[in-house]
C-alpha positions in Angstrom: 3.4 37.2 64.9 4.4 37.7 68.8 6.5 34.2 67.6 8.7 35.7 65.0 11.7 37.5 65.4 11.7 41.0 63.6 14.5 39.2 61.3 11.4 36.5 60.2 8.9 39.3 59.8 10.9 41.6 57.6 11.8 38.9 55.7 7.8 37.8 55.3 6.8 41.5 54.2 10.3 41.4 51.8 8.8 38.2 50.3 5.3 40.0 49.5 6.7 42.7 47.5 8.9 40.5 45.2 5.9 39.1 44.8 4.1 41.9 44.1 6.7 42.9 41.4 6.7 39.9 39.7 2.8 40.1 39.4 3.5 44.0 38.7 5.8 43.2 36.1 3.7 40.8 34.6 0.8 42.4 33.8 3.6 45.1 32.5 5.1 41.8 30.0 1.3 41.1 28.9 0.4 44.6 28.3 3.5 45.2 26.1 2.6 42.0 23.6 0.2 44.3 22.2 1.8 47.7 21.3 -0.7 48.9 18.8 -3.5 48.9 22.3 -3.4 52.6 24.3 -2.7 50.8 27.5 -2.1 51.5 30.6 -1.0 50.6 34.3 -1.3 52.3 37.5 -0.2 50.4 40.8 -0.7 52.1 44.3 -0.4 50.1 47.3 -3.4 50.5 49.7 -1.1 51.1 52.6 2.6 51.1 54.3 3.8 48.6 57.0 5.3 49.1 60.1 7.7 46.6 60.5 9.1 47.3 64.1 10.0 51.3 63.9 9.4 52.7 67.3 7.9 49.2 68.0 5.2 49.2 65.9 4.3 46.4 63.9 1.3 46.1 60.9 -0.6 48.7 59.7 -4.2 50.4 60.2 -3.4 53.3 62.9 -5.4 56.2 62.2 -3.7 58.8 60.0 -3.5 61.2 62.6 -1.1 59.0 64.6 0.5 56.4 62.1 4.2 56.6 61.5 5.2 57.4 58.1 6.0 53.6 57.4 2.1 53.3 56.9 1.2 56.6 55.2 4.1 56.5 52.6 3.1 53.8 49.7 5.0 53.4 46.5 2.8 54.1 43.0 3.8 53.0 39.5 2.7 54.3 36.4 3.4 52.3 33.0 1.7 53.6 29.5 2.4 52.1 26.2 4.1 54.0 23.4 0.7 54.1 21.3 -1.2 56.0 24.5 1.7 58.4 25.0 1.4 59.7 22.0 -2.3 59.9 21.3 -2.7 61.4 24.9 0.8 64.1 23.8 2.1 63.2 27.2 4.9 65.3 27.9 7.1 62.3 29.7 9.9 65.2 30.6 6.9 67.0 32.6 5.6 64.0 34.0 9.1 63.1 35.3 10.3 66.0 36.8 6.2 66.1 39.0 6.9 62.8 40.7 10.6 63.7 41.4 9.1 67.0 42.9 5.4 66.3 43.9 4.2 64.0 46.9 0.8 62.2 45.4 -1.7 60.3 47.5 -4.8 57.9 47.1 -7.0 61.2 46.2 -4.7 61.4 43.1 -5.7 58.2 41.7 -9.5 58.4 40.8 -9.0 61.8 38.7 -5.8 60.4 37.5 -7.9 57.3 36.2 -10.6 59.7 34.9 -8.1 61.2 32.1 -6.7 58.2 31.6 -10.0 56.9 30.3 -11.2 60.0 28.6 -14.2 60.1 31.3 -16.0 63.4 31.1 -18.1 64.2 34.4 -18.5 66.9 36.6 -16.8 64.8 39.6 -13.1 64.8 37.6 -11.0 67.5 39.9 -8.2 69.1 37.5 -5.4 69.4 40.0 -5.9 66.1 41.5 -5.1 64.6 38.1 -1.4 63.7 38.2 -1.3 64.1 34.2 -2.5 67.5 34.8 -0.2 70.5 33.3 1.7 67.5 31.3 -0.8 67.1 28.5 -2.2 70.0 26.4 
């Protein structure tokens, strides 16, 4: 890396995420060929990048100290039609939360545990991104 110009390394990290969308969107394409399924398809990047702010480059600084690059990670939520419905999603509600509400990693396991129907005393309501947008 201390060979690249910041030019060749943004470019590098711009290449992984249209990669990432094109698997992303994929899976999306597969899932859709089968719109009688309650499907689902939650994406959350396992951390941000630094790609020169401040000059810092990577990722992996402790929380504490890491610039907002690292700690700020995109998260995308597809559902079929079919799971919508049976679920009574309330896609206005759900909408208007992500414009409105900043959601992290801790979101994702309760978020999963609704999707899934999962019953268990570890499932934390207001962790659970769906939560106030379903009866």
């Amino acid at each position: 890396m201390q060979n690249c110009s910041r030019e060749q390394i943004i470019n590098t990290y711009d290449n992984t995420i249209l990669y990432s969308d094109y698997i992303i969107s994929s899976v999306i394409d597969a899932l859709k060929k089968h719109p009688e399924l309650n499907s689902s398809m939650i994406y959350i990047s396992d951390h941000g990048e630094s790609l020169g702010e401040n000059n810092i480059y990577l990722h992996g600084l402790p929380y504490a100290i890491a610039p907002e690059e690292q700690k700020k990670v995109p998260m995308i939520l597809w559902m079929s039609d079919q799971l919508r419905q049976n679920m009574k999603l309330n896609e206005k509600c759900l909408r208007q939360k992500a414009e409105t509400t900043e959601f992290s990693h801790d979101n994702l396991f309760h978020s999963v545990l609704r999707l899934l129907a999962v019953k268990t005393p570890l499932y934390t309501k207001n962790l659970d991104i769906f939560n106030d947008c379903m009866p």
